[in-house]
C-alpha positions as CSV (number, residue, x, y, z in Angstrom):
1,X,96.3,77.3,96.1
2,X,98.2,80.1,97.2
3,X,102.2,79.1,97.8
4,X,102.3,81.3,101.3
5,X,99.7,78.4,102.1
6,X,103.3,76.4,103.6
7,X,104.0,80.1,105.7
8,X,101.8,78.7,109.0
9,X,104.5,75.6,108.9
10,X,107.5,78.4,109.0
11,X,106.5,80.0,111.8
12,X,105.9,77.2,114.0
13,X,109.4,75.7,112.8
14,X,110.8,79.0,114.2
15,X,109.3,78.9,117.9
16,X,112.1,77.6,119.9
17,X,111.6,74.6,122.2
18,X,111.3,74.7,126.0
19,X,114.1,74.0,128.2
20,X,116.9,76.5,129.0
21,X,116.5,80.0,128.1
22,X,118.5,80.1,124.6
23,X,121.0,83.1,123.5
24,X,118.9,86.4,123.4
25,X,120.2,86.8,119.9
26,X,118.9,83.8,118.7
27,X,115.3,84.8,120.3
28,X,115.6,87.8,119.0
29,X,115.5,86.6,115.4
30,X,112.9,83.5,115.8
31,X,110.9,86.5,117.4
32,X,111.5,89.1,114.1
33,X,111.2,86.3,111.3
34,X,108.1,85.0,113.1
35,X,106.4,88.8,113.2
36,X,108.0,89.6,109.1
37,X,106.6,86.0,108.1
38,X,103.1,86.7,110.0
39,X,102.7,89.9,108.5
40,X,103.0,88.9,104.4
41,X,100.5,86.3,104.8
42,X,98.1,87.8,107.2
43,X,98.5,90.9,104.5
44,X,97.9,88.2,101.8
45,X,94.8,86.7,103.8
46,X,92.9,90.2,104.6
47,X,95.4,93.4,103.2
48,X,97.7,95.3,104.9
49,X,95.4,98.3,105.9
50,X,93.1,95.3,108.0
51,X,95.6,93.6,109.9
52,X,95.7,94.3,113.4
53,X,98.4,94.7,115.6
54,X,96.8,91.4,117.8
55,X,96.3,88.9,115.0
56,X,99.9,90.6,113.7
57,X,100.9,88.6,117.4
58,X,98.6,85.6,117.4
59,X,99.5,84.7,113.9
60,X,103.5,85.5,115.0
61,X,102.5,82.8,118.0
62,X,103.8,85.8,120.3
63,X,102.6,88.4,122.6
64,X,101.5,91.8,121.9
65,X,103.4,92.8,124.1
66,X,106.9,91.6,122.9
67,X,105.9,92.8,119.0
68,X,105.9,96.6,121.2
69,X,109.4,95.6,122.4
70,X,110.6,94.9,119.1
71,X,109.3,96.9,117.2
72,X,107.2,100.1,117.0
73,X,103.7,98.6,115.5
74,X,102.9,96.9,112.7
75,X,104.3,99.6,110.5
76,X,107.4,99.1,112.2
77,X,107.5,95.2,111.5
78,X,107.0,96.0,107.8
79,X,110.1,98.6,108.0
80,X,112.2,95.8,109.5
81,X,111.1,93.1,106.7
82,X,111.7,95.7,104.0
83,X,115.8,96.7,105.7
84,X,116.6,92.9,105.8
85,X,115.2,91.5,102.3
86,X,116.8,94.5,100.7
87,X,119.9,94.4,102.3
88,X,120.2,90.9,101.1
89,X,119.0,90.9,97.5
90,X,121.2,93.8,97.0
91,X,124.5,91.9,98.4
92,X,123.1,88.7,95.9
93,X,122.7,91.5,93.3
94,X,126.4,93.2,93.8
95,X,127.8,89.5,94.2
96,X,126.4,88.9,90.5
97,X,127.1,91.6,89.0
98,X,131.1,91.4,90.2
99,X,131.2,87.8,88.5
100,X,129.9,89.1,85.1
101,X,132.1,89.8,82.3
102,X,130.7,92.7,81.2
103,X,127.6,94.8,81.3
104,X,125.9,92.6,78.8
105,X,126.2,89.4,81.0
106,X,125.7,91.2,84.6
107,X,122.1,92.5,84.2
108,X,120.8,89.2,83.4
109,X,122.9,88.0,86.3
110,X,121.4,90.8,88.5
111,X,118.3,89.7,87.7
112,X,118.4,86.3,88.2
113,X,120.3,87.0,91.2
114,X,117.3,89.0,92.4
115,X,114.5,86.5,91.9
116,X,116.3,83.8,93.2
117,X,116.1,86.3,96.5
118,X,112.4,86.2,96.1
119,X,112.0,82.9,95.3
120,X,114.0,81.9,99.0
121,X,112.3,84.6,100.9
122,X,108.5,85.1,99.3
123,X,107.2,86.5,102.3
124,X,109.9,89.0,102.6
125,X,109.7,90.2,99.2
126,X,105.7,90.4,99.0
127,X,106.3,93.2,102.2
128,X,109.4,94.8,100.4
129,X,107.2,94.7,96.4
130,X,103.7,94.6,96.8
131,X,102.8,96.0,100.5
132,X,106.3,98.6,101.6
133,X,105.0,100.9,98.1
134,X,102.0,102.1,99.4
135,X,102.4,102.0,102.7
136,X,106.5,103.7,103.4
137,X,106.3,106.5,101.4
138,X,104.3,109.8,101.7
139,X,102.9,109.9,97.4
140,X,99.5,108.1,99.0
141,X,97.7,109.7,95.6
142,X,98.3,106.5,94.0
143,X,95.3,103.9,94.1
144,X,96.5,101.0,95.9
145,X,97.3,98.0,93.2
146,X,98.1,100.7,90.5
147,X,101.3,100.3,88.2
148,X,101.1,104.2,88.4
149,X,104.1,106.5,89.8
150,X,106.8,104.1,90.1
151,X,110.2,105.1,91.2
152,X,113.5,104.7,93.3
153,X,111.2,106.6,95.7
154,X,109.1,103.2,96.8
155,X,110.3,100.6,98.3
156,X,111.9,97.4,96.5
157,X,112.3,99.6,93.5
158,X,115.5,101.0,94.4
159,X,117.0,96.8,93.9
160,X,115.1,96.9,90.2
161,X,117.2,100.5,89.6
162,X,120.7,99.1,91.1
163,X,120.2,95.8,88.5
164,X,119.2,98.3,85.7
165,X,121.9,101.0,86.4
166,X,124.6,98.2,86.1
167,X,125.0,99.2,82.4
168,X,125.1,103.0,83.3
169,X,123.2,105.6,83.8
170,X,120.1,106.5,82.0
171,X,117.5,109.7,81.4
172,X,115.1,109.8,84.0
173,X,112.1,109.2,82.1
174,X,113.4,105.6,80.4
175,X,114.7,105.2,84.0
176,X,111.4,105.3,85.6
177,X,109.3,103.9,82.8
178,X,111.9,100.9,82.9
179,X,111.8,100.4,86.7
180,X,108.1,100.4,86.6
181,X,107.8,97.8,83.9
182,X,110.0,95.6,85.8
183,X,108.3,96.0,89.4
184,X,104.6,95.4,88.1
185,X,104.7,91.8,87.2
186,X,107.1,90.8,90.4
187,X,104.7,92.8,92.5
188,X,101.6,90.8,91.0
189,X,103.3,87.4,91.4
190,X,104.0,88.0,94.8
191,X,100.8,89.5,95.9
192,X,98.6,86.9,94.1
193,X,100.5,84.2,96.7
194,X,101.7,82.9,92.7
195,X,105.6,82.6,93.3
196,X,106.1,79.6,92.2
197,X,105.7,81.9,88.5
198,X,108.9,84.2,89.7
199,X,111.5,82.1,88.0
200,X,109.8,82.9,84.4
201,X,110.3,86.4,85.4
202,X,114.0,86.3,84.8
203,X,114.0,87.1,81.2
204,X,111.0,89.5,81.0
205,X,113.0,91.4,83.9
206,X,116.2,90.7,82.3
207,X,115.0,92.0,78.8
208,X,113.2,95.4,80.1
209,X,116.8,96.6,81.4
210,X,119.1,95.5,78.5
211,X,115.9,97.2,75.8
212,X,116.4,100.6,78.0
213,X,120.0,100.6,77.4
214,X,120.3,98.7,73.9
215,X,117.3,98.6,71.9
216,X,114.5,96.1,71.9
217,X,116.5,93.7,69.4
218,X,120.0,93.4,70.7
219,X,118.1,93.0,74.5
220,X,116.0,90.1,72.8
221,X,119.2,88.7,72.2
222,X,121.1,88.9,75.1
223,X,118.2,87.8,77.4
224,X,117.1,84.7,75.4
């Protein structure tokens, strides 16, 4: 069974109960979590490309017509998942990385730090991994699903090139290579509805970055 199979159950916890008219804020966000959390599991139900802007709503247990006040369209919900969840798994990721010793310690940290993100907030970093890539940026040649053309150009990835940049910089082509090898498997996990399999991602992730900078037998070492 697919694990965004408890998402239905989040979004009717986040439809606030009648009676007085609560803070706008606070409606606001039960509004924009509701429309993010809609989105990643009608996306997982039917793909991103089918979903319509009225089962975006009906799913979202709102009106069409408040998604338009909110947001744009659907591409503008998936924008708005994308800005939070990376705003987020980057602070976890800085917050890591500033407790680490050194260099050798902080990009496991960084990328623990990151799947424990996706790990609280699935939904949020299927949109940001496997949907944002093919849909926010204008190099369309790719088929969707490929493991093809990754870069700090697509969504997501620019979190996977902050963990591995922690031990410095690298050339572009170990850089990219690197970045893709890391964003393939988190991608797959998330799209397949399988994230209960993140955690075991930590040292595959965690090993990738620390063999770009120090050779595949030191980086066995330090991610074990």
């Amino acid at each position: 069974m697919s694990d965004y199979s408890k998402t239905p159950s989040k979004i009717k916890k986040l439809v606030l109960p009648e009676g007085a008219p609560p803070e706008r804020e606070k409606v606001e966000f039960s509004q924009r979590r509701r429309l993010f959390l809609a989105l990643a599991l009608e996306s997982h139900r039917q793909g991103y490309e089918v979903v319509s802007v009225d089962r975006l709503a009906e799913t979202a247990m709102l009106s069409k017509t408040t998604l338009y006040e909110l947001f744009e369209g659907k591409q503008g919900v998936l924008e708005g998942a994308v800005a939070r969840f990376s705003r987020d798994a980057r602070d976890a990721i800085e917050q890591a990385v500033g407790l680490a010793d050194d260099w050798t310690a902080a990009i496991p940290a960084a990328a623990g730090a990151l799947i424990a993100e996706c790990v609280r907030e699935p939904e949020m970093a299927r949109l940001t991994f496997a949907e944002a890539p093919f849909v926010l940026t204008p190099q369309r040649t790719r088929e969707p699903h490929s493991d093809e053309g990754y870069g700090d150009d697509l969504p997501g990835h620019d979190l996977l090139g902050a963990l591995l940049d922690t031990a410095g910089p690298l050339d572009d082509l170990t850089r990219l290579a690197t970045i893709g090898g890391m964003a393939a498997p988190l991608a797959d996990r998330l799209r397949r509805g399988r994230t209960a399999e993140l955690d075991e991602l930590q040292p595959q992730i965690s090993y990738l970055a620390l063999n770009a900078h120090c050779g595949p037998d030191r980086a066995l070492e330090l991610s074990a």
